[in-house]
N, C-alpha and C positions, 0 to 999 in steps of 0.2 A: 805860161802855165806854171803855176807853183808844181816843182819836181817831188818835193817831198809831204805829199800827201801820204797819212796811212789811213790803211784800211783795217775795219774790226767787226767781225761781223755776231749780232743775236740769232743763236738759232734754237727752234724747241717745236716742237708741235703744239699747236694754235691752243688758246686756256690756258697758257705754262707758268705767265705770269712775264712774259717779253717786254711788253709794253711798259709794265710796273717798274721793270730793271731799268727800258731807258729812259724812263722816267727820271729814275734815280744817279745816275750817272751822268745826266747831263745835270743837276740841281748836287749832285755831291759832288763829281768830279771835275764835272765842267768840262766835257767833251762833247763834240757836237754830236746827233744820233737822227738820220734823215727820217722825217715823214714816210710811212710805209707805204714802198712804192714799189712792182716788177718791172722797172725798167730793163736793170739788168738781164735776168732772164729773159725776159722780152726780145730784147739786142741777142743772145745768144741761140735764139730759135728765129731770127728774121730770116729774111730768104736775099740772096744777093741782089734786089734790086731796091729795098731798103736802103742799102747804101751807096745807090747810084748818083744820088745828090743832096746837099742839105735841105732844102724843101724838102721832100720826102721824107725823110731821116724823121727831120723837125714834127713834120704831120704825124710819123707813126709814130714816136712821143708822146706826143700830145694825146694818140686813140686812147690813153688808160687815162679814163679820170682824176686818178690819184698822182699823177703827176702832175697836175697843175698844185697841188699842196708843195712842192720843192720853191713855189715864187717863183720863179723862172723865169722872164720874159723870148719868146719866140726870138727877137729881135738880138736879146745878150746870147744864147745859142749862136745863131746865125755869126756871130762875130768871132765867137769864141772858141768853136768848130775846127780844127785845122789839117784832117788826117782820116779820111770816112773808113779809107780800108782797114784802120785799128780799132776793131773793140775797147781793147784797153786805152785808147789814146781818148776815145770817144768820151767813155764813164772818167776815166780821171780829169775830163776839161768840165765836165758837168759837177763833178763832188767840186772840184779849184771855188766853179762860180757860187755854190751852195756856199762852199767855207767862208768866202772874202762877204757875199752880202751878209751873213750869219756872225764876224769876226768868230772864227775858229780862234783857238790860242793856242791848243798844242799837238797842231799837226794832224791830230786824227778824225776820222768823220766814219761812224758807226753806220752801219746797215743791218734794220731790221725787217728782217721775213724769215719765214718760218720756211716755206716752201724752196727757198733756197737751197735746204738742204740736200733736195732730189739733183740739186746742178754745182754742189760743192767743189765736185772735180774740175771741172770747168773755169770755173767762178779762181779756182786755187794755181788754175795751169796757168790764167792770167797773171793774177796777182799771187805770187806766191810765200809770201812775207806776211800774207795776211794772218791776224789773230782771229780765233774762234772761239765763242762764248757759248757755249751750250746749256739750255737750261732743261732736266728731265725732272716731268709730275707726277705722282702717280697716276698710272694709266685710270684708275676709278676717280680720281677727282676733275682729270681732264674730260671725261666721260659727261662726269655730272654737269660742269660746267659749258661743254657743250650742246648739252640738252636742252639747256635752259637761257642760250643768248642766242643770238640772231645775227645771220653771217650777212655780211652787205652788200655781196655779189649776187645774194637768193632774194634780200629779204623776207629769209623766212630761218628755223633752225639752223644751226654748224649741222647736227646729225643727233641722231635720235633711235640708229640702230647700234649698239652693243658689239657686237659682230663687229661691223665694219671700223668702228671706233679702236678696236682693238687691233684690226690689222694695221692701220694707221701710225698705232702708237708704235705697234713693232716696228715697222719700215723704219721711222725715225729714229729709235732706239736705235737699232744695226748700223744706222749712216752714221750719226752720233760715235759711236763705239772704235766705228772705222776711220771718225776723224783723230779721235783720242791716240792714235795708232800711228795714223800715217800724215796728221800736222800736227800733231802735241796740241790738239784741242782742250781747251778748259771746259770740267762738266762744273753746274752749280744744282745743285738740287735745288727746285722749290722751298721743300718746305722749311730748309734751314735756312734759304734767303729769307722767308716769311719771318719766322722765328730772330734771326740776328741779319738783319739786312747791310749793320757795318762791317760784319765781318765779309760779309760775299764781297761789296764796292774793295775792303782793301785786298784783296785779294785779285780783282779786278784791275786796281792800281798797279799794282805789281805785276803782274802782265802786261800793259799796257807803258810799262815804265814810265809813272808817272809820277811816282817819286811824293807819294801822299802821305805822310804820317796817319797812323793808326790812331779813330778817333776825332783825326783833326781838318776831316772834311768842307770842303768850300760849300759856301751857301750863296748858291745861283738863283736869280730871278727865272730866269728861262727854264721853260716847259715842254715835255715832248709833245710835239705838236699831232691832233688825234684827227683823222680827217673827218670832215661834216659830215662825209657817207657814209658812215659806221653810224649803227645804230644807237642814238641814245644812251642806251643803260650798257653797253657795249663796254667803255671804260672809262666810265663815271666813278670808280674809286683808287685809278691809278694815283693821284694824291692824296689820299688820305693813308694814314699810320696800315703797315700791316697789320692784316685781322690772324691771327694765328686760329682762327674758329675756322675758317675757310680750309685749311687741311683735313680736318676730316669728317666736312657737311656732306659727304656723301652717301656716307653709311648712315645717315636716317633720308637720303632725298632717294637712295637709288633701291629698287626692288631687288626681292631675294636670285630672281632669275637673270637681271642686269649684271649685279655680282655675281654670280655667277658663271656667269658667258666672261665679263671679262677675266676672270681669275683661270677659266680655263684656259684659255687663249695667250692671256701673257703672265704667265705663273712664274716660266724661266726669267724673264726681264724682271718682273717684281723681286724676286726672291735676290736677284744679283745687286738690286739696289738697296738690301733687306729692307722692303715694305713687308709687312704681317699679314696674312692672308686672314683673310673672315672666315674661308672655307666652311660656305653655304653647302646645304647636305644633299645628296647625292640623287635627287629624288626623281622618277621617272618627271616629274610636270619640268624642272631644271633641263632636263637633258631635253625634253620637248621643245623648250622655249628656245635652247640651242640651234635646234635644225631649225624653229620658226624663222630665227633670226637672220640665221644663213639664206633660207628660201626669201626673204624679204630683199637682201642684200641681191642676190640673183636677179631677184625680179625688178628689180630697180635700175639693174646694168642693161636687162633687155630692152626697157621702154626706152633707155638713151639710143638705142640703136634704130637710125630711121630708115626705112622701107625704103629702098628703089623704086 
């Protein structure tokens, strides 16, 4: 097993523009960045008899769709396996096999998920040399944007309540904050990636010690690979040139009481990345649409709850 694997991981709440980044870092940088897959977490919530045997192991693997997008065959697993009662021995023999069919070049192999960031600590107690890339949106363009695509585990909307969009953003926000703290996490704001996307990669570089001249970026063939189960229009313009129009199509797509709810909601987080509030006026139907939103969000958590 190659010992010197590192690990780097994208984190941001979903619409942040993740995909875009490793898009660009494996075509600018030329670091490998894995098909989005919860393996890992997956592995850190199994139950002890997951790891009773490689068949097993190998099957509950394989249960997530998305991991057959790593190429992987069942077979190079099986061989490749040497240690069940390590998690970490586990995920490092599986990124080894990703880098060598992939020719890695320089040691590192990127993990993108967003939802990782619920199991950072975790994820950190393993490996704890690992880099973290954080990318925060503004909470109203994340918003808008997920109103308007279509998640691949529903096929249907990411979310389309306001309310809950914005508790969302806060969680991530707070863990984000807490990594900045407690691993010298790197933030990258959206909209400046948008706007100059060589300055974020060198800056990138440079964390990753990769020793890139400013400017003088590699130009890779290889593409972050986007699995067939996402929908379509999902991320149909992770290679095309950033749209800098896209920061701030929200304020003509989103309603006064959308803005609203969220600006109430994450006002403090906004204000600390100085995003500019619209501050929508204060108006009894506003502060209606608030508690609607709440009561929708309530009511959406009961129907998950099934009856004895």
């Amino acid at each position: 097993m190659k010992k010197n694997i590192k690990i780097f991981l994208i984190l941001s709440d979903s619409r942040s523009g993740s995909t875009f980044l490793a898009n660009s870092i494996i075509e600018k940088l030329g670091t490998l960045v894995l098909p989005e897959t919860n393996f890992i977490t997956r592995l850190l919530q199994a139950d002890n008899n997951t790891f009773s045997s490689k068949k097993i192991l190998i099957n509950f693997l394989y249960q997530e769709k998305k991991f057959y997008d790593l190429k992987i065959k069942k077979k190079e697993l099986l061989n490749n396996l040497t240690d069940l009662r390590s998690i970490k021995k586990i995920v490092l023999e599986i990124l080894d096999i990703y880098y060598k069919k992939n020719n890695g070049s320089n040691q590192y192999v990127g993990i993108k998920k967003g939802s990782s960031l619920y199991f950072l600590d975790q994820i950190m107690n393993l490996f704890p040399k690992t880099k973290i890339l954080n990318i925060i949106r503004d909470s109203r363009g994340v918003y808008n944007s997920k109103k308007k695509s279509i998640y691949s585990h529903t096929n249907t909307y990411f979310l389309r309540n306001p309310f809950l969009a914005a508790k969302i953003w806060n969680e991530k926000i707070d863990i984000i904050l807490q990594s900045k703290k407690k691993y010298k996490a790197g933030i990258f704001m959206y909209e400046e990636m948008i706007q100059n996307l060589d300055n974020t990669l060198y800056k990138i570089s440079n964390i990753l010690n990769l020793k890139i001249k400013k400017n003088n970026f590699l130009k890779i063939r290889k593409k972050y690979y986007v699995s067939n189960l996402y929908h379509g229009q999902l991320h149909n313009n992770i290679r095309l040139e950033p749209d800098v129009a896209n920061i701030e199509k929200w304020k003509n797509n989103l309603s006064s009481s959308e803005i609203f709810c969220l600006e109430f909601f994450t006002k403090k987080n906004l204000l600390k990345f100085n995003y500019k509030l619209v501050n929508e006026p204060k108006t009894m139907i506003n502060y209606a649409s608030i508690i609607i939103f709440f009561l929708k969000y309530i009511f959406s958590k009961f129907k998950k709850i099934k009856l004895i």
